[in-house]
N, C-alpha and C positions, 0 to 999 in steps of 0.2 A: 614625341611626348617625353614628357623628363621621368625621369626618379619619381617625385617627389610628387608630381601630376598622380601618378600612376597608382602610388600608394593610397594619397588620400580617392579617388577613383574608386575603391576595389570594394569598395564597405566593409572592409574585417573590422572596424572599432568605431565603434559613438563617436567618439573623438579621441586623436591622436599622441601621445606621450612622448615630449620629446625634452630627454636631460641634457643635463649643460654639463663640465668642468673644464676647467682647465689643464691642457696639456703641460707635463713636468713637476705637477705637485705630488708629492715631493719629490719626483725624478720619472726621468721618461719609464722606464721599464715597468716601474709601478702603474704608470698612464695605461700601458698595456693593460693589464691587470685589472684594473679600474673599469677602462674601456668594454672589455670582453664579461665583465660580471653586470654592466648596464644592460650589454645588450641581451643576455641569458635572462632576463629577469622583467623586461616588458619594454624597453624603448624600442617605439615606432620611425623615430629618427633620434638620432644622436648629434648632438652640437658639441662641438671641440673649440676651446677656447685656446688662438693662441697668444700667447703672454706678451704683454708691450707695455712698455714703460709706463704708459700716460691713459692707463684705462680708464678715459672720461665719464662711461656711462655706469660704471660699475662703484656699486658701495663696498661698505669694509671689506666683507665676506672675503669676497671675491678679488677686491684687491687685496686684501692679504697673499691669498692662491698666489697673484700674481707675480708678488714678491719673493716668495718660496721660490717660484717655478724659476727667476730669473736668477736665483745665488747659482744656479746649473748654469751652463757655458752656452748662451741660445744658439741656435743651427739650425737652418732651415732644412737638413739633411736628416736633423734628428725629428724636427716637425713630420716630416712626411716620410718618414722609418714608421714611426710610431702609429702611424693615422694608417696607413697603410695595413700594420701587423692587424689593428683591428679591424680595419674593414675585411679581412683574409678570414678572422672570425664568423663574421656573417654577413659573406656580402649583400644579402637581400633587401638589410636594414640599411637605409641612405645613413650617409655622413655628410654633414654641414658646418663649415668653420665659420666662426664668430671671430672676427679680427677685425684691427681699425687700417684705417687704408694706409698707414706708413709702412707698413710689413709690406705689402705687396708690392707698390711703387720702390721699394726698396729691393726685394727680389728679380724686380720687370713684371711689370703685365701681364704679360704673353708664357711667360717661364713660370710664373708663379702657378698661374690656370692650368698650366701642364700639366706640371708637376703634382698638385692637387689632384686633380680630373685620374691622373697614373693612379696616386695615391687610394683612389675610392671614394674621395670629397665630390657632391652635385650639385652643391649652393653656398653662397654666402650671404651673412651677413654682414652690416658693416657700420656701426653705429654714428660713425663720426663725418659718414659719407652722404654728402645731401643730394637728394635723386635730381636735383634740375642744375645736373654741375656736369662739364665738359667732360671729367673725370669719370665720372657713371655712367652717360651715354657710352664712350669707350667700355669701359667695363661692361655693360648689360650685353655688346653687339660681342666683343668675346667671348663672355659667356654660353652666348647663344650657339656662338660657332661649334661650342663643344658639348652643348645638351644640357649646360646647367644653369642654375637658376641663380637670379638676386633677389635675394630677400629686403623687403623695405621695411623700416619700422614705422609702427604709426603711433603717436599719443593723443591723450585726451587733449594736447593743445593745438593738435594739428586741425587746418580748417578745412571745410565744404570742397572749395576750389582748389587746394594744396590738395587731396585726396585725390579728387578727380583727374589730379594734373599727373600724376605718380603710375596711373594705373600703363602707361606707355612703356616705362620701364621695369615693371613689378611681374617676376615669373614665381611659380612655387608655392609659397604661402606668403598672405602678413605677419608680420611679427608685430601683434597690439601691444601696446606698456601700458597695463592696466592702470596706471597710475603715474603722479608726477615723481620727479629726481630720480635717482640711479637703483641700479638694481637693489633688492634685501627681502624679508620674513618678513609680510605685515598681516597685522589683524584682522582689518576688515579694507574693501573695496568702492569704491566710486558706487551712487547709488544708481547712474544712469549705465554701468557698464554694460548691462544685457542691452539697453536700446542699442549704446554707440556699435556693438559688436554685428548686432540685425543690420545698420546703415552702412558700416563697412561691406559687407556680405553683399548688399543689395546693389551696391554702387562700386565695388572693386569685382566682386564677381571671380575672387579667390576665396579657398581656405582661409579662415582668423583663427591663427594662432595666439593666446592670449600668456602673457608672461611679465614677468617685475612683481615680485613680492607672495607668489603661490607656496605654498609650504607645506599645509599639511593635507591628508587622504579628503576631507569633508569639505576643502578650500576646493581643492581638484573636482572632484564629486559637482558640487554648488557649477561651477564653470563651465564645466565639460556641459553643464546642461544647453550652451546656447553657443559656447566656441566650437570650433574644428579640430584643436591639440591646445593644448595643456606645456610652457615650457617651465621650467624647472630649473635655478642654476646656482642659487645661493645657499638653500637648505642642502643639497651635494654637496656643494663644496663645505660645505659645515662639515659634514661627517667625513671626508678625507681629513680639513684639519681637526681636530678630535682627535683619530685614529691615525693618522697615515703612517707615521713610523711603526704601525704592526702593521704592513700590508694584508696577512690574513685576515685581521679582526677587520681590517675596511672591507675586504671583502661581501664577508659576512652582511655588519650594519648597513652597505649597499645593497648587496642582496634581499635583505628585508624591507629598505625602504622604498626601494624603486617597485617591490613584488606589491606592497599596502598601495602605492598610489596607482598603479596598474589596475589593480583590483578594484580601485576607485572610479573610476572615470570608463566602465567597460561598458 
């Protein structure tokens, strides 16, 4: 049984909290920092972004992160130094990286999962990875070898039969995008989202994690009423860029913000 089974399993929370940023804004040692005041302050699982050039699913926000993170020297040594220090924090709390599948096939397969899996990482996501592609079977059957999980995403335009077909390689949770284009802060939500979330549920027969555009404590609150976890990745990374060059003060307005939506969704 995985991590990430085990946690949602246990019943400590309604539904589960799980923030996003990205690794190296504005530099890895900060990432530390950043990392270890997420997890002191309510994340149920943490998602680690790491940086690549061509972050298709992601809006300004976060591409900004991106670009920050890459004026640093990228290393896949300093990726899993970093991911590692925090998982050393609290290993209890799973760690989940968010990357697109060039980074991996780029590192190897096999090496990358290692390495990872060493690191403290149980799952991934992979936005740009389509689950009925030769590439993902490979991936899911490695994964499995080492007890971690692939995350799939689902949207509001994926079908009936694209769903049901997914559920063969889907361990962990869904990753739902409550909404169309790339990640961001939006105001309001899809009017059918509580249905689609009940027919994932009913017919993937995972956790739904719901994520793309959650922001503030009464968005979380509202969701948490009929999701499994709550993701989080744009309003973060907001308040790294704000603050990041005072690493205290990000601390801090981390610390606050992660503690208001924790409190939210309990």
């Amino acid at each position: 049984m995985s991590k990430i089974k085990d946690l949602f399993n246990s019943g400590k929370f309604k539904s589960a909290f799980i923030p996003y940023f990205t690794l190296g804004d504005p530099n890895y040692n900060d990432s530390i920092e950043f990392g270890k005041t997420i997890l002191d302050n309510g994340a149920d699982i943490l998602e680690l972004g790491i940086p690549f050039s061509d972050p298709v699913a992601d809006g300004p926000v976060i591409q900004r992160a991106v670009a920050r993170s890459l004026k640093n020297k990228f290393s896949f040594d300093e990726i899993f130094r970093v991911t590692k220090e925090i998982h050393l924090h609290k290993q209890e709390t799973p760690l989940v990286y968010l990357t697109y599948f060039n980074p991996i096939y780029h590192c190897g397969i096999q090496t990358f999962l290692d390495r990872a899996k060493e690191a403290g990482v149980v799952g991934l996501v992979i936005p740009d990875l389509p689950f009925d592609t030769k590439e993902s079977e490979t991936l899911f059957h490695e994964l499995r070898k080492r007890d971690m999980d692939l995350i799939h995403l689902v949207t509001p335009a994926s079908t009936k039969k694209r769903i049901e077909s997914l559920k063969k390689t889907s361990t962990g949770f869904i990753y739902y995008v409550t909404s169309f284009g790339v990640t961001g802060e939006r105001r309001e939500f899809s009017v059918d989202l509580k249905e689609r979330i009940r027919f994932l549920k009913d017919t993937i027969q995972l956790p739904i994690c719901a994520g793309f555009g959650i922001s503030t404590p009464e968005q979380a609150n509202q969701i948490a009423g009929y999701a499994d976890g709550i993701i989080i990745g744009s309003a973060i990374q907001r308040v790294i860029e704000e603050n990041g060059q005072n690493s205290p003060k990000t601390k801090d307005v981390l610390a606050d913000y992660i503690s208001k939506i924790r409190a939210s969704i309990t």
